[in-house]
Structure formats: C-alpha cells, structure tokens
C-alpha positions in Angstrom: 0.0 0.0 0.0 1.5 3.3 -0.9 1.9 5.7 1.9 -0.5 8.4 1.9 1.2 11.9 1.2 1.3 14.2 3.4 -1.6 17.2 3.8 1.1 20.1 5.0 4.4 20.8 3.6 7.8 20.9 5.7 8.8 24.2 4.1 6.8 27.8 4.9 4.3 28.3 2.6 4.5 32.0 2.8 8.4 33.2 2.0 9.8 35.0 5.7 9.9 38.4 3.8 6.0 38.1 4.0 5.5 36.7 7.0 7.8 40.0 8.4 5.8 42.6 6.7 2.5 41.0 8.2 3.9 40.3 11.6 5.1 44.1 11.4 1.2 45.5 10.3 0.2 43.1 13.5 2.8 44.7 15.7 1.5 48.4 14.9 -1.8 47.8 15.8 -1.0 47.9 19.2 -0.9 51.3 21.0 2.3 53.2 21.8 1.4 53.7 25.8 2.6 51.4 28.2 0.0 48.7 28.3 -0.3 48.5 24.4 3.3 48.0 24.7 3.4 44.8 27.0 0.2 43.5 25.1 2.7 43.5 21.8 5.4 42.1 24.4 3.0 39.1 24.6 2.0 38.6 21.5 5.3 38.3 20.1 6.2 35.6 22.6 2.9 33.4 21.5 4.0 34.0 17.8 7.9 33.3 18.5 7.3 29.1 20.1 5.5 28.7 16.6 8.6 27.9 14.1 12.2 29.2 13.8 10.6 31.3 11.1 8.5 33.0 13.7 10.8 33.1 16.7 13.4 35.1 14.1 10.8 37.4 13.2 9.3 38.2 17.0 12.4 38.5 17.9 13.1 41.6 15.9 10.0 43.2 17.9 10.8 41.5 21.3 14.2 42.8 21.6 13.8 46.5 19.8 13.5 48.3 22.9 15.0 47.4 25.6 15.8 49.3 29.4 19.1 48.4 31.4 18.4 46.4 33.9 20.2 45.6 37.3 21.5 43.0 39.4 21.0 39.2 38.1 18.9 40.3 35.2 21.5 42.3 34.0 24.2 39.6 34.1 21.5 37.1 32.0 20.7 40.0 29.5 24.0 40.5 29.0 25.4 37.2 28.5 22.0 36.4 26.0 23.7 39.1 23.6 27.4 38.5 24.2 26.5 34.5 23.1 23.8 35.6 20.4 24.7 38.7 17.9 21.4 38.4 16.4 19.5 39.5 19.5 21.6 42.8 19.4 21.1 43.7 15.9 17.5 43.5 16.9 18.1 46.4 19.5 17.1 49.5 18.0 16.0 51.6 20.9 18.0 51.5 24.7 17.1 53.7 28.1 20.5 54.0 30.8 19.4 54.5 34.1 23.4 55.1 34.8 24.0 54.5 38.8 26.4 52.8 41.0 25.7 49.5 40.6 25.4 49.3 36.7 29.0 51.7 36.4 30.8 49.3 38.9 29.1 45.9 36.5 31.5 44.4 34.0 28.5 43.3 32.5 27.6 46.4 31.3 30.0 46.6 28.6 28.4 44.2 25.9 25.3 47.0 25.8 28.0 49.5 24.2 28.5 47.1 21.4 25.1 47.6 19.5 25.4 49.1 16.4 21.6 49.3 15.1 20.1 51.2 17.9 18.4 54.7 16.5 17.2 56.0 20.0 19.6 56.1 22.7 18.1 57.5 26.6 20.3 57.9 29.3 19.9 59.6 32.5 22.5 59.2 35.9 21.0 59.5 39.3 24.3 61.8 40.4 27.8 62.5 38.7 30.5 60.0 40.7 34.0 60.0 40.2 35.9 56.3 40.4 37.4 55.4 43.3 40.9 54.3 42.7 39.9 50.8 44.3 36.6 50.3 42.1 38.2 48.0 39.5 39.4 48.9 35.6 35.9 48.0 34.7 34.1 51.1 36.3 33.5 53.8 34.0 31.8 57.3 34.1 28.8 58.5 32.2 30.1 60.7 29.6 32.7 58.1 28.7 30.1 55.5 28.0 28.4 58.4 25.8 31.7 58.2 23.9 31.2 54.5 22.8 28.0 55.7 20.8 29.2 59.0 19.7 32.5 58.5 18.4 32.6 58.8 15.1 34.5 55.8 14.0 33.8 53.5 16.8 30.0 54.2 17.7 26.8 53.5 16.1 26.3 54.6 12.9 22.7 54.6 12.8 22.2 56.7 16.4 19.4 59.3 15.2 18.2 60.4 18.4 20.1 60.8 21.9 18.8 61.9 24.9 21.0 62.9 28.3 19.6 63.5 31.5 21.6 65.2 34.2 24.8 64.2 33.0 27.5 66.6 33.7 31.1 67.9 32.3 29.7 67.3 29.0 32.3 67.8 26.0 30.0 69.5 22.9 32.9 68.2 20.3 31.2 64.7 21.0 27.7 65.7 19.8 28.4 67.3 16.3 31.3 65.0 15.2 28.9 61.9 15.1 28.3 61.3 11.8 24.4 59.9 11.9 23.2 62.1 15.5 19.8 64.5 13.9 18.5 64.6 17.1 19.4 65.7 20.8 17.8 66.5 23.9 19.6 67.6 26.6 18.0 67.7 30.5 19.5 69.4 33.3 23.2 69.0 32.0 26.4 71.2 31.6 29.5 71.4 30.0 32.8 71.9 30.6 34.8 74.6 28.7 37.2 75.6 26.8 40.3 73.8 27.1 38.8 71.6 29.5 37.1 69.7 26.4 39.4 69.5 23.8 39.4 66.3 22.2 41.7 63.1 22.5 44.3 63.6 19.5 43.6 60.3 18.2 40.0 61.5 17.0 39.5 63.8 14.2 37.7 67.4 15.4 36.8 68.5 12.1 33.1 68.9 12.8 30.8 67.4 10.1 27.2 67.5 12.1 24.0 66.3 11.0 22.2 67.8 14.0 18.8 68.8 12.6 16.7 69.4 16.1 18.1 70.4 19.9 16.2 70.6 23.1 17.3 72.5 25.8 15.6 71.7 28.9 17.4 73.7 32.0 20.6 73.4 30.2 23.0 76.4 29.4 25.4 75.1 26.6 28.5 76.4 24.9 27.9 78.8 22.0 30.3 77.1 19.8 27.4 74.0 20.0 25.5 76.2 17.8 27.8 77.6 15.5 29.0 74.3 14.4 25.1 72.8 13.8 25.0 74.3 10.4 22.3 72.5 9.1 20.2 72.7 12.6 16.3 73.3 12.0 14.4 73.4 14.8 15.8 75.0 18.5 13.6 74.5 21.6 14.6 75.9 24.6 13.3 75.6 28.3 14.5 77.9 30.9 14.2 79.3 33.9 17.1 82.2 33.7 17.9 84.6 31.6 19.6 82.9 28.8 20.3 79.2 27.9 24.1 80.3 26.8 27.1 79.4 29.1 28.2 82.1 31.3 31.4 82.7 30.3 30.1 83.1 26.4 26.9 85.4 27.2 29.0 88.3 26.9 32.2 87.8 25.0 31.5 85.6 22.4 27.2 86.5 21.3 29.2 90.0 21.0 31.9 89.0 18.4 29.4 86.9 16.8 27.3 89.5 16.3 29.5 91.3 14.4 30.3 88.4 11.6 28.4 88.9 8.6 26.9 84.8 8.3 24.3 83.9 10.1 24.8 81.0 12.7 22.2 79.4 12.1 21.4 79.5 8.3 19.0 76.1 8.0 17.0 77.2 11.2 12.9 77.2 10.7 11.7 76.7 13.9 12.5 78.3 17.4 10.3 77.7 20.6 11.8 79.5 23.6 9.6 78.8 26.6 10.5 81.3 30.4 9.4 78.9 33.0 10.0 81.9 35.3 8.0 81.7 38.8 6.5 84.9 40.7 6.6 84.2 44.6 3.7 86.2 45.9 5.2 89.1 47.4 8.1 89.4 44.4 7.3 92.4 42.2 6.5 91.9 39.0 9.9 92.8 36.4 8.5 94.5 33.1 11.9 94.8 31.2 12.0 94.3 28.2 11.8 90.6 26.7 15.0 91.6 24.8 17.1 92.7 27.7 15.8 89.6 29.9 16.9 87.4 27.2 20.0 88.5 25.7 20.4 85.0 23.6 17.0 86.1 21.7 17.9 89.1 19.8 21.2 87.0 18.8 19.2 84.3 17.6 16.4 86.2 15.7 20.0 87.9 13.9 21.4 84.6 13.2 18.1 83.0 11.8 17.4 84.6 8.3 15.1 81.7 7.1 13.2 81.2 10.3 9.5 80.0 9.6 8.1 79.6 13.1 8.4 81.1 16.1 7.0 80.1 19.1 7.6 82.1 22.9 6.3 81.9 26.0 6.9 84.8 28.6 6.5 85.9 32.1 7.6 89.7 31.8 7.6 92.8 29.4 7.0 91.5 25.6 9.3 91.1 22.7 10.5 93.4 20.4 10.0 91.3 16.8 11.1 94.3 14.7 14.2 92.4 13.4 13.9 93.2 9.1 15.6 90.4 8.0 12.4 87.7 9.3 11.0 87.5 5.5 10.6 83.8 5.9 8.4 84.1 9.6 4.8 82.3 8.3 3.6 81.4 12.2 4.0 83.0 15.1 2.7 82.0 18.8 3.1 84.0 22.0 1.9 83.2 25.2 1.8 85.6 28.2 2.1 83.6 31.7 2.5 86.6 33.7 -1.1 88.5 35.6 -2.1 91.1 33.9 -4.5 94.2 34.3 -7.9 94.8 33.1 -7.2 98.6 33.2 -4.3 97.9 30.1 -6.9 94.6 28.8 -4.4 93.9 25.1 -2.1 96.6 25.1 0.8 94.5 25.3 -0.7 92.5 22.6 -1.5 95.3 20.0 2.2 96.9 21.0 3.5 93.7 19.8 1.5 93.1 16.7 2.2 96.9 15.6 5.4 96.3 15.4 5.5 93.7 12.6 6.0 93.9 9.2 6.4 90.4 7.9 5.4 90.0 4.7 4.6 86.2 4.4 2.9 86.0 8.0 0.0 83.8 7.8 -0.2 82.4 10.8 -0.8 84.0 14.8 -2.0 82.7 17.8 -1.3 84.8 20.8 -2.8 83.7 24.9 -2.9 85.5 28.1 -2.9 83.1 31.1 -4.3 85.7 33.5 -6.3 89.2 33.4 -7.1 90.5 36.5 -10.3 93.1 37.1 -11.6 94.3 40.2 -15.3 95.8 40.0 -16.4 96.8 43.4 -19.7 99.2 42.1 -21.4 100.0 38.7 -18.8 103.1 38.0 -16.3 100.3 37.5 -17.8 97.8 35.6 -19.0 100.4 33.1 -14.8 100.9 32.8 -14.1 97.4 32.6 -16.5 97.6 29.9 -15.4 100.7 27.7 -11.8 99.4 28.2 -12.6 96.2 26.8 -14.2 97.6 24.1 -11.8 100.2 23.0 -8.8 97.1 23.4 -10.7 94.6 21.0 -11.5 97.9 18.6 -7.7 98.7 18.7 -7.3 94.6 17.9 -9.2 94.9 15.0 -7.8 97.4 13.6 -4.7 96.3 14.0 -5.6 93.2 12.4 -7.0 94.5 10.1 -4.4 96.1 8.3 -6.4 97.4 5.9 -3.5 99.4 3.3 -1.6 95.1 3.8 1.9 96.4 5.2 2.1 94.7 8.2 1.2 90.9 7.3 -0.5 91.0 4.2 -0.3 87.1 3.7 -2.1 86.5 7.2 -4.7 83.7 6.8 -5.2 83.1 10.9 -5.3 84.6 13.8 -6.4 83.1 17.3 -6.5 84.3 20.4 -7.0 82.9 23.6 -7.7 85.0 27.2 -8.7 83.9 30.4 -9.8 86.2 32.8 -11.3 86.4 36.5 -13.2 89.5 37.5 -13.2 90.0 41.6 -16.3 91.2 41.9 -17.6 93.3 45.2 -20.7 92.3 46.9 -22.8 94.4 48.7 -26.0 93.7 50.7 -26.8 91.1 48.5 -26.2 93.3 45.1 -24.0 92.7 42.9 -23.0 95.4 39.8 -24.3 95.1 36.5 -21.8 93.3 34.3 -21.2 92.5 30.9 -21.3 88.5 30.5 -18.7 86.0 28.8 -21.3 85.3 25.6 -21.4 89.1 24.9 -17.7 89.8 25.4 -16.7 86.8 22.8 -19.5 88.4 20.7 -18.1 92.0 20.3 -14.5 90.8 19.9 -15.7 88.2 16.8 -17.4 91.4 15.6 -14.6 93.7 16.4 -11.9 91.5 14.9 -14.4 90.8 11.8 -15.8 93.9 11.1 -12.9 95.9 12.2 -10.8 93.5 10.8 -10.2 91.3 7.8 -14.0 90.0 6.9 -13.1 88.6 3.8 -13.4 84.7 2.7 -10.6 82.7 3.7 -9.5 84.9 6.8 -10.1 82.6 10.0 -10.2 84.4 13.7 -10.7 82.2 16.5 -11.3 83.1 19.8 -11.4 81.6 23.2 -12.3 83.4 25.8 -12.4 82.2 29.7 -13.9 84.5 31.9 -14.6 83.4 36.1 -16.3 85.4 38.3 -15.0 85.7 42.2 -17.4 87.3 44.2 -15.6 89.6 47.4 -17.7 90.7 50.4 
C-alpha cells in the first residue's frame, strides 16, 4: 500500500519576507502607551514558540527596545547578547538608568557594542567619580556616551540621543557623530574651553547632521550652535535669563554679532519657553523681553530663514522688529504673567504693531491671567469701555487694511482667560457685561474691524470666572 502523502508541507508556505511585513502590520496595531506596549510584548512571545521562522521574526520586535536592567537580570541580558549577535542587531532603541551599581558591573559593557540602535536615553542619578579601588571595569557616564558617539567606533545609525543630568559634557562629542539628527539635553552642563578639547587620536573636524536640539534647564556652549549648520528646529526651556554658558553670554554672542553669516542659516523653527515663577510678594519685572533674554535678539539675527516662532513669557513682551524675518509664516506668543484689566491687550496690540512680515500667515497669541476688580457699577461700566476700545484697537490692528504689516495673514487666534473679583454688597452685585457678549463683540470687532473677507479665520477663546468679594 503506498503511503499516503502528506496534507502540510515541511517548508513555509508564505516566504519569511511576508511573513515579516504582516507580523510588522500586527505589531502596529498595538498602542504606543505602556499597556499597548506589554500587550505586543505578549503577543510576540505566543507567535515566537510557533517555528524558527516566527521566533526570528518576534524576535526583531521582542528585543527593539529594551531598558538596562540591574542585578542578576543584568548579568543574564548581557550574556544572551554577548553569546547571540542576532539578538543585538534587533536592539534598536536603549534607556540607561546610569547608577552605581550598573557603572561598577562588567556586565555592562556588551550594551555598548550595539550598532543598530536609532534611540539612545540615558539619565545618571548623580555624577560620581571612580574610586581608585573600584576596578578597571568602572567607568563614568560621559565616557560611556563616547562608545555611541564617536565617530568611527559608535553607532552609525544613532538618530536620536537623549541625556539627563549628565554633567562635564564635551560639545565636540555631539556634532562629530556622523548619523546624530537629534538631541535632547536635560538638566546638563559642560565643561569649557580647554577643559574639552578632544583626544588627539580623533578627528575634530566637525561634520554635524544635527537637525533638532532641546534645551531643557541646560545652558550650553555657544560654539554648539555655531558648528550645527544644518540645525532646523531650536527649543529651549528655561528658567534664567539665557540658555548660553556664562562665560560666552558676553564675549563671544558679541563677536558673533558682528560676523556677517548667520549662525544658524537652516533654522525654521524656534520655541523659547521662560518657566519663570513669581513668589507672591516678588514684584513683578516688566523689562524688556529683549534685555531679559540676551540670547533672543542673537538668535532672531542669526536665523534669516526662520518659519516659526513660538515664545512663551512671564515679563515685558518682545520686540520682533528684526527686518531680516521675511521667511516668519507662524508666530505663537503666550503671556504667563497677571495682567490688568485697566491695560486689557495693550501688550498685545504693541507687539503686533510692530510687525512687518510680509509672508505672516499664521498667529496665535494667549494671556494666562487678566485681572479686574469691579467693586460698584462706575467700575464695571470701565471694565467695559476698556474692553471695548482694546478689542477695537485689535481689530484694527488686524486688520491692516492698506496690507503692510502681514498681508499674507490667513489666521489669527486668540485665547484670554480672565477672573473679574467682583464686590458684593448687601446682596447686590454690579451690572456686568457677561462671557457670551464679550466673545460676541471681539468676533465682531476683529471681523468687522478686521479682515471679513473669505478665507481669513479668527478664532477666539475666551475664559472669563467670576470671584465674588464681600
């Protein structure tokens, strides 16, 4: 009797190609949070018992992001990819927790090998220097930085880095990598000057791809910026004055100032956010945005082909009357500060008379807090003429009806939120104009006022709470 053939075939029906495009579509359904993460996690390992095939592809997806770990399950993780290379090729994306115990742990090392990861996070609980007695195989944070950014023994496809208070930071290391377009840096500094030249075995001809920097509490050395030629979007967060190191605020923005290239020629988009905070009996400092922020004039200089600008402020507003913004299409600016009823938009319309930007199409501008105190009808009947007369001087302004001061401008959008303390008396309360109206007569204002015409958008937001005072 001849034996019956078999129903399935030994070899894959599907070529593994396949098989890894549709096991990639099946691994982006799942959501990017947390919990949609370790769903995938799961899923992967079901798929990865099925066939060699399978376990090859899942593995790409088990092992493409991975945290370092501690203790035992840091010894097992690293001997899995010091006695299988194909597990670290699938590593794409790493996040250092740097401490003691991982910095004192041989084991360590093999994470430094990985040449496919893109994404690279890595934050240190506290600078620490070796102890002489700690072993050859202790090493500090920036020096295991060096391993991914050196540009002929690091990853050649790092795309984004991000450091968390990491400290004596050498800027050569960032724009001599080779494949680095992105980096964040968190609550770090550098050192300076001849304190961060080089080793002499590594070429310091910088060559950077650096296309977007984060600042976040972090003053770096103006040099950083000079040498990211091809940088395109800046965002700073700050809580000072400038985001610049000391010893270049003065000196050096000076000399630059007086070279004739800009420093930042491929730069569209700048976000500059003051994270100032007012204790509540600290007075309230009105200078100038401009003299606050010395960095901002240099940059709005240095920028010629800047697209978007984006600033958030806590004291006197910012001079934009720099000529040489032709490119600026959006513009946002928030006020964080409290500010009076008695001077409702002034700071806004000051600003927005002072532009002349010729392919402006975009502005969005918020105030955080207006104040007004009405304690009888003579005073809410002034709360009311001032708001009037500020969203007639908005319109106008807006309107710019002879088109010399934005005559591309397509949006506009403005957001208020105000609380009116208002006195109570006996159980009577003034006479007051309510939110509906006031959006009403600021739609009209801007409208009417304003640019009616099809394909002009104004939209408003306005927040008004009412705090009654006995």
């Amino acid at each position: 009797m001849s034996q019956r053939a078999s129903v399935f075939s030994k070899d894959p029906i599907f070529a593994p190609e396949i098989l890894a495009e549709i096991i990639g579509h099946l691994a982006d359904l799942f959501a990017t949070d947390t919990n949609g993460q370790m769903a995938k996690m799961d899923e992967m390992k079901k798929l990865a018992v099925v066939s060699k095939t399978m376990c090859s592809i899942a593995r790409t997806h088990i092992f493409a992001t991975i945290r370092l770990p501690s203790g035992e399950i840091l010894h097992n993780l690293a001997n899995l990819l010091r006695s299988n290379p194909r597990i670290g090729a699938a590593v794409q994306s790493m996040s250092y927790y740097l401490c003691k115990d991982t910095l004192n742990n041989p084991d360590i090392l093999p994470f430094f090998e990985l040449k496919n990861v893109t994404f690279l996070y890595a934050i240190h609980s506290g600078f620490r220097t070796p102890n002489a007695d700690s072993g050859p195989t202790t090493l500090c944070p920036t020096t295991l930085l060096d391993k991914y950014l050196n540009p002929s023994t690091g990853s050649p496809s790092l795309k984004v880095l991000v450091v968390d208070n990491l400290v004596n930071l050498n800027h050569k290391k960032f724009v001599l990598s080779q494949s680095l377009e992105s980096l964040v840096l968190i609550n770090c500094s550098f050192t300076h000057d001849n304190l961060s030249l080089l080793p002499a075995n590594i070429d310091s001809k910088p060559n950077s791809q650096l296309k977007s920097l984060t600042l976040s509490f972090t003053n770096i050395p103006l040099a950083l910026l000079r040498e990211c030629s091809v940088l395109e979007e800046l965002q700073i967060f700050t809580r000072g004055p400038t985001f610049i190191c000391p010893e270049d605020t003065n000196i050096n923005i000076g000399s630059q100032d007086s070279d004739s290239s800009p420093a930042l020629p491929s730069l569209k988009r700048l976000e500059s956010y003051s994270m100032t905070q007012l204790e509540d009996d600290e007075v309230i400092d009105n200078t100038p945005y401009d003299v606050q922020h010395p960095q901002f004039p240099f940059l709005m200089k240095h920028c010629p082909y800047l697209e978007q600008l984006s600033l958030t402020i806590s004291g006197g507003g910012p001079s934009l009357a720099y000529p040489n913004h032709n490119q600026l299409k959006i513009l946002n600016v928030e006020w964080t500060r409290l500010q009076s009823a008695d001077r409702f938009l002034e700071e806004q319309i000051e600003l927005l008379s002072s532009l002349q930007v010729p392919a402006l199409e975009k502005i969005s501008l918020s105030v955080a807090h207006i104040s007004a105190y009405i304690r009888n009808s003579a005073q809410a009947k002034r709360f009311q003429r001032r708001f009037r007369a500020g969203a007639g001087d908005l319109g106008r302004v807006i309107g710019d009806r002879d088109y010399v001061r934005f005559p591309s401008l397509k949006s506009f959008s403005l957001r208020l939120k105000m609380t009116r303390h208002v006195q109570v008396r006996r159980g009577w309360i003034p006479l007051m104009i309510s939110r509906d109206e006031m959006k009403r007569e600021l739609d009209v204002f801007v409208k009417e006022l304003g640019r009616g015409s099809l394909g002009f958008e104004f939209n408003n937001e306005l927040i008004v709470e009412d705090d009654t005072m006995q």
